[in-house]
Residue frames relative to the residue before (quaternion, step in Angstrom):
aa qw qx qy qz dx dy dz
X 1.0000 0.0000 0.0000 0.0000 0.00 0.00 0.00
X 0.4643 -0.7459 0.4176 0.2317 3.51 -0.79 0.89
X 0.6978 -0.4975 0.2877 0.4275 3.69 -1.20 0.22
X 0.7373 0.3462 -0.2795 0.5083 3.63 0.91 -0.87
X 0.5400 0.3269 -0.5713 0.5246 4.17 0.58 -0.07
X 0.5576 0.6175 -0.4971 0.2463 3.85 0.54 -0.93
X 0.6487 0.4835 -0.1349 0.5721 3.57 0.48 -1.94
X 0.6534 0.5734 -0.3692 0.3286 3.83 0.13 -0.36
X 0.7557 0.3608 -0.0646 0.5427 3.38 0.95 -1.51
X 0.4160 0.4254 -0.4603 0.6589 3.54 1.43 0.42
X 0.7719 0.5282 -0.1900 0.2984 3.47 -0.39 -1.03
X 0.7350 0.4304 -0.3356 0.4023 3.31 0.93 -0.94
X 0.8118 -0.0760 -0.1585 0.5568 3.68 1.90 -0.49
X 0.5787 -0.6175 0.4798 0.2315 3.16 -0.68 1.98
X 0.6783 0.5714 -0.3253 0.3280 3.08 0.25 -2.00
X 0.9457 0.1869 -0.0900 0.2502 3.02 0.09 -1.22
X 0.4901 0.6435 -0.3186 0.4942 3.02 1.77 1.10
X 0.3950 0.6194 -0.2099 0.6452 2.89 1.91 -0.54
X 0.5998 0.5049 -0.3585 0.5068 3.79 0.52 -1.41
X 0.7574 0.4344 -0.2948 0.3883 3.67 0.25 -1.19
X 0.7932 0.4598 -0.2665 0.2973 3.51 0.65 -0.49
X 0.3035 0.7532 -0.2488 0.5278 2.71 2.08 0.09
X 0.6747 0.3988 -0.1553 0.6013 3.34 0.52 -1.60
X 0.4436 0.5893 -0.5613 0.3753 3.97 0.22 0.19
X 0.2577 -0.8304 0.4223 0.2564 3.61 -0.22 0.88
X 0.5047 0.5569 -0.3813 0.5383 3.57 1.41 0.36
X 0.6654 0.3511 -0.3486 0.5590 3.69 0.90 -0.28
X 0.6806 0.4685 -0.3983 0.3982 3.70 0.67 -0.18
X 0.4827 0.5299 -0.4788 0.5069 3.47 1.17 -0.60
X 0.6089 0.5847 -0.3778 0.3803 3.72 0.08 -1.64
X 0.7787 0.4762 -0.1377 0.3845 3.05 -0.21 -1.78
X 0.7907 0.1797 -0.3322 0.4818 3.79 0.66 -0.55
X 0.5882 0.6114 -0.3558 0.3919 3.72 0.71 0.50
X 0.4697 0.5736 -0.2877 0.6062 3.02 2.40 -0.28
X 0.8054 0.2463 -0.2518 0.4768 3.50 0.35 -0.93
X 0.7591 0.3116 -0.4745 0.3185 3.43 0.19 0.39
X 0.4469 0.4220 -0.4137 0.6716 3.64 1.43 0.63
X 0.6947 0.4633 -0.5124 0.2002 3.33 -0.31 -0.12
X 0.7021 0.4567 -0.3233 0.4404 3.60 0.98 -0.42
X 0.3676 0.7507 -0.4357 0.3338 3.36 1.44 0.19
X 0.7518 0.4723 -0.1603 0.4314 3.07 0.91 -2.01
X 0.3673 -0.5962 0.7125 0.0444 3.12 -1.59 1.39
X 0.9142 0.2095 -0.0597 0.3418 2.97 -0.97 -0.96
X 0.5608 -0.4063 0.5400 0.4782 4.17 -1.64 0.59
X 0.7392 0.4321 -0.3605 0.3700 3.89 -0.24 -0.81
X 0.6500 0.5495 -0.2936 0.4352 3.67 0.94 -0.38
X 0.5732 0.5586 -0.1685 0.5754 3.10 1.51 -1.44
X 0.6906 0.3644 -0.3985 0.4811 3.88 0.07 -0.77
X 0.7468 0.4914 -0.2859 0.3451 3.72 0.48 -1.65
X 0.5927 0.4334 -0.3623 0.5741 3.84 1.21 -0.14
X 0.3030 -0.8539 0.4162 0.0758 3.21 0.25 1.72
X 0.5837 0.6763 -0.0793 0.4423 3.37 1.45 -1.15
X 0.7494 0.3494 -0.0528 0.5599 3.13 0.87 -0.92
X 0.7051 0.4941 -0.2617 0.4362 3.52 1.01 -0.73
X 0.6298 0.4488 -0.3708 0.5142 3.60 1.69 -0.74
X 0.5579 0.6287 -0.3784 0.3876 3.56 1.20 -0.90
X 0.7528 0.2817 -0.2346 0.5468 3.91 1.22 -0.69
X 0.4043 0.6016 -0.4997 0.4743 3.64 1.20 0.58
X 0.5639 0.7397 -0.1321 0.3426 3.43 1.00 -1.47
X 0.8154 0.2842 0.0348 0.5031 3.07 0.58 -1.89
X 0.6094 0.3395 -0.3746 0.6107 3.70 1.66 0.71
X 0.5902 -0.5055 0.4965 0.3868 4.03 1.10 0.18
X 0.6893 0.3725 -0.4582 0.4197 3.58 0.57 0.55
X 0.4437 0.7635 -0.4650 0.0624 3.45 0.64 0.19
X 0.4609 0.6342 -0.4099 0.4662 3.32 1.71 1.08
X 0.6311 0.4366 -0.3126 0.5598 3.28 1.61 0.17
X 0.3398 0.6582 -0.6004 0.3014 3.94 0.97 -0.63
X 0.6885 0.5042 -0.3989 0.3356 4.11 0.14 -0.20
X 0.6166 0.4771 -0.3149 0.5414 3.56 1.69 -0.34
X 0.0816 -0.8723 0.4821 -0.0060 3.42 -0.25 0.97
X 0.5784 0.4566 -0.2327 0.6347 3.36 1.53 -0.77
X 0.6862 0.4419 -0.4034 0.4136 3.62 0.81 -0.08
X 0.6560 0.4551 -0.3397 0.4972 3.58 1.07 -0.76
X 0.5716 0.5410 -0.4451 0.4271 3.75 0.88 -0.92
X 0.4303 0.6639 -0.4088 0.4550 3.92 1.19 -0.48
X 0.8247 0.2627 -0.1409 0.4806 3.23 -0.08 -1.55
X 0.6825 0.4569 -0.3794 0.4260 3.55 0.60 -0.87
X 0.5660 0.4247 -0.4466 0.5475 4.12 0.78 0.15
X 0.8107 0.3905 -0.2567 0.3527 3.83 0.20 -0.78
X 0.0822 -0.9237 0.2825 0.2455 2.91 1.78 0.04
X 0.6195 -0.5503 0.2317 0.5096 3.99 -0.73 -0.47
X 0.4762 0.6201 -0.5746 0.2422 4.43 1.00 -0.03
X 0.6790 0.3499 -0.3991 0.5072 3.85 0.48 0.02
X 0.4625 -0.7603 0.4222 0.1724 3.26 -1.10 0.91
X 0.6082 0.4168 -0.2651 0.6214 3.31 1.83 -0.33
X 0.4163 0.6403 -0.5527 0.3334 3.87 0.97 0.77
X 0.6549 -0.5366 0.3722 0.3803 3.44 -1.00 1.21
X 0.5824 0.4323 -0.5326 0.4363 3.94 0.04 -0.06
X 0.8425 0.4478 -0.1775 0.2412 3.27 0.50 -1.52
X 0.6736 0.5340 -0.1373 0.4922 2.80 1.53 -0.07
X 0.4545 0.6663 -0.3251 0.4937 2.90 1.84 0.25
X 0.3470 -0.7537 0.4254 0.3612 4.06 -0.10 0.72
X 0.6635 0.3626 -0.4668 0.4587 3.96 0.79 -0.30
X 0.5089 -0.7465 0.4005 0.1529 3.48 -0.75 1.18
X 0.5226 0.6250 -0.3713 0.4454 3.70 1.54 -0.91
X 0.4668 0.5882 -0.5340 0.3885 4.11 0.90 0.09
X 0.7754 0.4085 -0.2534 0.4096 2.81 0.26 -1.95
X 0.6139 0.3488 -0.4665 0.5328 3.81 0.16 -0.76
X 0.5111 0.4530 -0.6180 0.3894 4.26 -0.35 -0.04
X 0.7632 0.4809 -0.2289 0.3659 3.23 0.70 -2.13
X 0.7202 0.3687 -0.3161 0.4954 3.67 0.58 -0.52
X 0.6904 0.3638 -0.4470 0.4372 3.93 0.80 0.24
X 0.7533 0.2284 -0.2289 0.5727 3.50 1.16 0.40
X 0.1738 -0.8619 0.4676 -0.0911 2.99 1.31 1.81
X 0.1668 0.8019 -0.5736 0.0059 4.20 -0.05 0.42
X 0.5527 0.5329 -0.4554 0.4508 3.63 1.64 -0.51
X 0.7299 0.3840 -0.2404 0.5119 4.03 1.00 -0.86
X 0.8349 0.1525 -0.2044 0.4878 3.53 0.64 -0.09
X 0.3707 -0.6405 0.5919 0.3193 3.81 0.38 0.42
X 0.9208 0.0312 0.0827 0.3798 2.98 -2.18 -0.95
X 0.8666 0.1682 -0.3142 0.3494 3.80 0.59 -0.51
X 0.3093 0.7788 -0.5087 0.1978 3.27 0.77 0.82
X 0.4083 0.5847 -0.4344 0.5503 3.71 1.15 0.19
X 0.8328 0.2735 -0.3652 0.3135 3.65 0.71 -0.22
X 0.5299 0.5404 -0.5647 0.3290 3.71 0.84 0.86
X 0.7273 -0.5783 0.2008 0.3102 3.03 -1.89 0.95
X 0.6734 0.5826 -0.3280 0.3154 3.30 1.39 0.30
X 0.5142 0.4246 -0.3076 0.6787 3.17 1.90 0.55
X 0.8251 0.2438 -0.3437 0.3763 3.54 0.80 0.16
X 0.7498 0.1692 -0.1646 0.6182 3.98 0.43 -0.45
X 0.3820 0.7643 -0.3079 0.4186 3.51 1.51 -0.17
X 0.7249 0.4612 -0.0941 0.5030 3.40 0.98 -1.65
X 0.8770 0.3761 -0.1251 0.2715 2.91 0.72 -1.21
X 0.3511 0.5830 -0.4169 0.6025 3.34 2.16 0.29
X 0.6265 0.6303 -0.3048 0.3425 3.80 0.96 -0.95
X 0.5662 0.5878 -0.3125 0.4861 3.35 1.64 -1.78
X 0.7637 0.5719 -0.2054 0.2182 2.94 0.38 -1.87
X 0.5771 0.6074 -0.2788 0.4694 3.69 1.45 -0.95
X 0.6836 0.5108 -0.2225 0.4715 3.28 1.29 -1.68
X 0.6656 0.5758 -0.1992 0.4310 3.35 0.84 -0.65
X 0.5515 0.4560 -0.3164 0.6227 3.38 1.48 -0.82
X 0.6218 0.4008 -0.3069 0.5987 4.29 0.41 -1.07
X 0.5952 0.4153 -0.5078 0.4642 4.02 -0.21 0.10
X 0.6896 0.5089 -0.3169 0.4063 3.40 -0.10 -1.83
X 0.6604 0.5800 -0.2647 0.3966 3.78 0.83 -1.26
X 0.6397 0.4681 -0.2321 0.5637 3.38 1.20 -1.02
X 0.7530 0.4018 -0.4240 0.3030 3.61 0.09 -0.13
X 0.5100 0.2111 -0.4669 0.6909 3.83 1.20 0.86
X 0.9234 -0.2446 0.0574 0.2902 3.35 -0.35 0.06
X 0.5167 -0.7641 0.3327 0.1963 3.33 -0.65 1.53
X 0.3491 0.7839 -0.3418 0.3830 3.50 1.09 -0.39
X 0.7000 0.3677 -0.1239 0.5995 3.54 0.63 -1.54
X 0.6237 0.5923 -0.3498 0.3712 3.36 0.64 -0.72
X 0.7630 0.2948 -0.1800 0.5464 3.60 0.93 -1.42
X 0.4124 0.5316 -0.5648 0.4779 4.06 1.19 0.20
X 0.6653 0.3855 -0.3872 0.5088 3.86 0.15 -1.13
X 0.6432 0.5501 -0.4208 0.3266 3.22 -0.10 -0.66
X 0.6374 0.5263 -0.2571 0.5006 3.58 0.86 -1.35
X 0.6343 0.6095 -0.1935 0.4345 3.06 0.77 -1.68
X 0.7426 0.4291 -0.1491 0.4921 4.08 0.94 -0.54
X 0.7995 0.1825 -0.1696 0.5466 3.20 1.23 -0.34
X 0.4404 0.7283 -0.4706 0.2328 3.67 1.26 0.26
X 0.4265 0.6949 -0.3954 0.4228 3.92 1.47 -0.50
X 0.6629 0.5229 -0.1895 0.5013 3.42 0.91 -1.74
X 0.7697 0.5007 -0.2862 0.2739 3.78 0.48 -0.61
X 0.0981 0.8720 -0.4792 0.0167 3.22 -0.16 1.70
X 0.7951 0.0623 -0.2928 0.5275 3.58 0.78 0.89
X 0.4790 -0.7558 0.3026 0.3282 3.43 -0.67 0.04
X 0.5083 0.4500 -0.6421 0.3561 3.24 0.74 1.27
X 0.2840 0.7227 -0.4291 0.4614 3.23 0.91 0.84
X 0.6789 0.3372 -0.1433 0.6362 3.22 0.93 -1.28
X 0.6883 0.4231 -0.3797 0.4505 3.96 0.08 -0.62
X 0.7754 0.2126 -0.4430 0.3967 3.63 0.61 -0.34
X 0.4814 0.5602 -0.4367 0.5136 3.34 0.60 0.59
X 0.4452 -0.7055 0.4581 0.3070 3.78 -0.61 1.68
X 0.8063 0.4623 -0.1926 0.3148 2.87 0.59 -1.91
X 0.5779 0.4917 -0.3517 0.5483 4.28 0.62 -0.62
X 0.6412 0.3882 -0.3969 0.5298 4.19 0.57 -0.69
X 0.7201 0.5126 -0.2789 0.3754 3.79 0.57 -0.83
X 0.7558 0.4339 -0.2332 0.4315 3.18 1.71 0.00
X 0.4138 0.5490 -0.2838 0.6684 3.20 1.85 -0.49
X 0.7344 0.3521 -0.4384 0.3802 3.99 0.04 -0.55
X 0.3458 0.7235 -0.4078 0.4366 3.39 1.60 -0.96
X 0.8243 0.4818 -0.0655 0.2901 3.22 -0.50 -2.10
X 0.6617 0.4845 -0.1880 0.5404 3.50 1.22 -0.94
X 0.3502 -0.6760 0.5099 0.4004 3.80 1.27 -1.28
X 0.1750 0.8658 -0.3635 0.2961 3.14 1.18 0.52
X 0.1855 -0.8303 0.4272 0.3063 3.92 -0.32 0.60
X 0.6186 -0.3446 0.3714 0.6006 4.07 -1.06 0.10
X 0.5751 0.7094 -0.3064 0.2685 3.40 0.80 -1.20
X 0.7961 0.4036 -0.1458 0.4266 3.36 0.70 -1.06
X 0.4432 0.6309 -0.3870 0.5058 3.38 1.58 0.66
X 0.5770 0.5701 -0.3755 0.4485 3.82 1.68 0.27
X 0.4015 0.8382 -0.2767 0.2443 2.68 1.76 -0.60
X 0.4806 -0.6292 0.5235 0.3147 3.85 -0.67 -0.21
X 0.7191 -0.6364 0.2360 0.1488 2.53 -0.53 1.71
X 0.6384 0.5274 -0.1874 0.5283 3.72 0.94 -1.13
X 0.6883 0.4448 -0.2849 0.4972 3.35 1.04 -1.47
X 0.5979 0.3897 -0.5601 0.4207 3.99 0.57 -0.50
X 0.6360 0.5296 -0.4483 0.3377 3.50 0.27 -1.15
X 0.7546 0.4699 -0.3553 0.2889 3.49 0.23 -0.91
X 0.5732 0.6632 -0.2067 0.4347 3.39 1.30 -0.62
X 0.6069 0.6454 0.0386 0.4622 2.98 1.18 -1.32
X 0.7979 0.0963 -0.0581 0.5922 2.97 1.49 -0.89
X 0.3067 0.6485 -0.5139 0.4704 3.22 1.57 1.12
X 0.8503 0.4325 -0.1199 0.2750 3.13 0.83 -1.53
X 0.7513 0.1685 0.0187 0.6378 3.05 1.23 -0.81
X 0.3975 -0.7106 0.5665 0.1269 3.76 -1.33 1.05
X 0.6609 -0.5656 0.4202 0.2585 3.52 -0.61 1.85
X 0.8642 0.3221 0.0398 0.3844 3.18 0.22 -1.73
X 0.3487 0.5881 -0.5295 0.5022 3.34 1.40 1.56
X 0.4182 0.7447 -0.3112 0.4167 3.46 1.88 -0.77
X 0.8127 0.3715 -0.1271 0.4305 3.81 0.64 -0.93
X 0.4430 0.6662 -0.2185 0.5587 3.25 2.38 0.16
X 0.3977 -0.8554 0.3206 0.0854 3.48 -0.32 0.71
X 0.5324 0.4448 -0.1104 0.7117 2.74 1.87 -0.89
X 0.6388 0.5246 -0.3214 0.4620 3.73 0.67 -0.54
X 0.6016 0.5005 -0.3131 0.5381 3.26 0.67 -1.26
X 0.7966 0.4034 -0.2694 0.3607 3.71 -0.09 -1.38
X 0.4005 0.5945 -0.4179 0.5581 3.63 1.71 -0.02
X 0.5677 0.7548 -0.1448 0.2951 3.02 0.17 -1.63
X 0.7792 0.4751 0.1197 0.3910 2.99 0.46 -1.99
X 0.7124 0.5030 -0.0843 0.4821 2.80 1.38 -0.96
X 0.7086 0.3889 -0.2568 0.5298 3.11 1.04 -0.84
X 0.4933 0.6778 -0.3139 0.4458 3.76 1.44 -0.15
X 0.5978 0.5316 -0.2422 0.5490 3.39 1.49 -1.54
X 0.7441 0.4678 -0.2957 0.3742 3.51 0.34 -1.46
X 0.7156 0.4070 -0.2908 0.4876 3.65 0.87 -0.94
X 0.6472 0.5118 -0.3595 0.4359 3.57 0.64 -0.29
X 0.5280 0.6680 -0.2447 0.4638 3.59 1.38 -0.54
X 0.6818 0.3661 -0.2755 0.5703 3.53 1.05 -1.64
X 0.6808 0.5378 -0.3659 0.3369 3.80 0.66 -0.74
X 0.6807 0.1931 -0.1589 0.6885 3.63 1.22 -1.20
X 0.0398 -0.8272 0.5486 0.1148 4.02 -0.07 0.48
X 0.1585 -0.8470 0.5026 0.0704 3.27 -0.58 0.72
X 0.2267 -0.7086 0.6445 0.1763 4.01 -1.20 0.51
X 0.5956 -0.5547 0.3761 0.4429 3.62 -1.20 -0.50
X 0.6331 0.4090 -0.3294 0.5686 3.55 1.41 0.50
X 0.6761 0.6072 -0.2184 0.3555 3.50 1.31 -0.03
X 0.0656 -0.8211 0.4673 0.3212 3.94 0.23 0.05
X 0.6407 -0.3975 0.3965 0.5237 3.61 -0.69 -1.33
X 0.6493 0.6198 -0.2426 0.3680 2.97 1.39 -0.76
X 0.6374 0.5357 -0.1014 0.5445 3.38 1.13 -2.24
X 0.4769 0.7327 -0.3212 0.3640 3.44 1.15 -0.11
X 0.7650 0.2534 -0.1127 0.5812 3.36 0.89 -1.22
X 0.5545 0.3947 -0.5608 0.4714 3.63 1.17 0.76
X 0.6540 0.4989 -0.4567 0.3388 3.92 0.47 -0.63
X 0.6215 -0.4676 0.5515 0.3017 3.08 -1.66 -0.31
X 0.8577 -0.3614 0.2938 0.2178 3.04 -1.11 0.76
X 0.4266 0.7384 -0.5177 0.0694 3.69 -0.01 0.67
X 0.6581 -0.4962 0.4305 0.3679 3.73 -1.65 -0.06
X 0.1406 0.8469 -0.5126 -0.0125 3.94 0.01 0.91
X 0.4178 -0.7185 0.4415 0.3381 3.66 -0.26 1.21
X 0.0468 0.7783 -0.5487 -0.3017 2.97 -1.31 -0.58
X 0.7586 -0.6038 0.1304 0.2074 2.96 -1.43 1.55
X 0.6984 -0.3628 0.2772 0.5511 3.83 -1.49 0.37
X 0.7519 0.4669 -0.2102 0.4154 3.67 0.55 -2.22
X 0.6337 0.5202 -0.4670 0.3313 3.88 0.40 -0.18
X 0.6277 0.6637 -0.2342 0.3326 3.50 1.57 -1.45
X 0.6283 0.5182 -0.2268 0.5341 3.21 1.73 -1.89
X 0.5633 0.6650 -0.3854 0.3031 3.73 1.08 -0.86
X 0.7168 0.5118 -0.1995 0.4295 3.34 1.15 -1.84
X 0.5522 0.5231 -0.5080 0.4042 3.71 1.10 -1.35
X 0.8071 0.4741 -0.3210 0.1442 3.57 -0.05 -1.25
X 0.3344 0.7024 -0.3736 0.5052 3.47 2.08 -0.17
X 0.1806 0.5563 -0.7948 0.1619 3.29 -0.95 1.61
X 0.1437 0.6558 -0.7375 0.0738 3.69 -1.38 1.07
């Protein structure tokens, strides 16, 4: 199945993609051993040393490639995020500070495990992340459309989006843009970027899903996929002839940018 029918049938119902990933009996185990331990934990030292629980809320904020630095989060998670020169905030990937400020312990001590953003909070978070992973493992495309899709509301200029790998890798996508032009200077991506396309189509619904589309469709002809092919296994095989489908063609005609 191709990137754009792929990213579609996710997309058209969260809900009930989400529903499915739930039912994953590895995310339900997780997920109920989080909420009834999470309100236990008091303290940053409790929270790191509950190894289980601490990757499970790494996870559900997009860092669960870092849940192995502990002496680095216990950093941010003491200085917490009310000073603007505290070590989260001052970090350029934003996904700290929002950890550090949903498991506020520098502003709330011992009960800071109990707001809704450390408890059903997280776990609507896991559950998204978890829905965008699963997607990535046939084919990464869909993976970085949700993704966009989840954080385009939030996007209010576009160094926002350039210092972020995964939102620049999709906008350059979408535009036709090479890897190449990510050496660029900085200013120069932004400026481009905002030749071509208006920021504030991003909070549009119908834009976005435009948007999207042309991102899916071009990312497809670059990474092409078959039903025995991913994106990945792609750049180990040999060479082959992969059609592409009726709904991808009708997709592209309608792409005016």
């Amino acid at each position: 199945m191709n990137t754009y029918t792929s990213y579609q049938l996710i997309a058209k119902d969260i809900p009930k993609a989400i529903d499915q990933v739930e039912a994953q009996p590895v995310v339900k185990r997780d997920t109920d051993y989080y909420l009834a331990n999470i309100g236990n934990i008091k303290t940053i030292d409790d929270f790191v040393k509950d190894t289980r629980l601490f990757t499970y809320a790494m996870k559900a904020y997009g860092l669960g490639d870092m849940a192995y630095a502990k002496a680095f989060m216990v950093k941010a998670l003491k200085e917490g995020v009310s000073d603007s020169d505290s070590f989260a905030n001052k970090l350029s990937d934003k996904r700290y500070a929002a950890f550090v400020k949903a498991f506020n312990f520098a502003a709330y001590g011992s009960t800071a495990t109990l707001f809704p953003s450390a408890q059903q909070g997280a776990v609507d978070k896991y559950m998204r992340q978890t829905l965008e992973e699963n997607a990535g493992e046939t084919n990464q495309g869909v993976r970085l459309a949700l993704y966009f899709q989840r954080k385009a509301p939030d996007i209010t200029n576009w160094y926002d989006v350039l210092a972020d790998t995964a939102l620049a890798s999709v906008v350059r996508t979408a535009l036709g843009l090479p890897d190449s032009f990510a050496a660029a200077e900085i200013d120069k991506q932004a400026q481009l970027f905002e030749q071509k396309l208006d920021i504030a189509d991003f909070k549009d619904t119908d834009k976005l899903n435009k948007f999207l589309t042309r991102f899916t469709s071009l990312w497809e002809i670059n990474n092409p996929t078959s039903t025995a092919t991913t994106s990945v296994s792609v750049l180990f095989s040999q060479p082959t002839t992969v059609g592409i489908s009726t709904d991808l063609m009708m997709a592209m005609q309608k792409l005016k940018f």
